[in-house]
N, C-alpha and C positions, 0 to 999 in steps of 0.2 A: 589530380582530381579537378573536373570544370565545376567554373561556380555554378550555380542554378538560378533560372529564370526566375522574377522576383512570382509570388503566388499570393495570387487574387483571394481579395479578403472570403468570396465566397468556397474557392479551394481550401483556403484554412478551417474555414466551417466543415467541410467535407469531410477533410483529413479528421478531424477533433470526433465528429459524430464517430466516423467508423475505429475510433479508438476506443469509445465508450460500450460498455453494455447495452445488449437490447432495448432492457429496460429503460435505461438511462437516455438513450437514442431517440427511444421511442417517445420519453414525456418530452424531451426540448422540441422532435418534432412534430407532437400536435399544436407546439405551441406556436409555429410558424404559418405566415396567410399562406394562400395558393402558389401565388407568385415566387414567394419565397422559397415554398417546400416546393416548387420544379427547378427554379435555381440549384438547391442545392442536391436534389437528388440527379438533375443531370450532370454536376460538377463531380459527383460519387462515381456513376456508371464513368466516366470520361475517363476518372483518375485511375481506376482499376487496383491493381496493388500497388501501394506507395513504399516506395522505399523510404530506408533511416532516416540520411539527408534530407528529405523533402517533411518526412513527420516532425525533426528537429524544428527548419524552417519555420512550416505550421506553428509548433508549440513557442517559437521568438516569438512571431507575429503577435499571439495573444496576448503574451508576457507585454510586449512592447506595448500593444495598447490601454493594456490595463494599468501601465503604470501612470 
């Protein structure tokens, strides 16, 4: 198993959103400016389907931040 390239805090956003419900999805993403909400919707389309690995990653990343 290769390690994986480290993932941009805006890919973690990505990852997180499309694990969420619509619903859910949809209120974090009104609550983003413009800028933002093209960020992270082009990081979405890029990422396509995410495999385990890379959703684990994601799910560190936040962990790690929040602590």
């Amino acid at each position: 198993m290769s390690a994986l390239e480290p993932i941009a805090a805006t890919e973690c956003a990505a990852v997180f959103l499309m694990l969420l419900g619509e619903d859910e999805a949809a209120a974090l993403l009104s609550r983003l400016g413009p800028d933002e909400l093209q960020r992270v919707g082009t990081a979405m389309v890029r990422l396509g389907e995410v495999e385990p690995a890379r959703i684990a990653q994601a799910i560190a990343g936040f962990v790690a931040e929040a602590e």
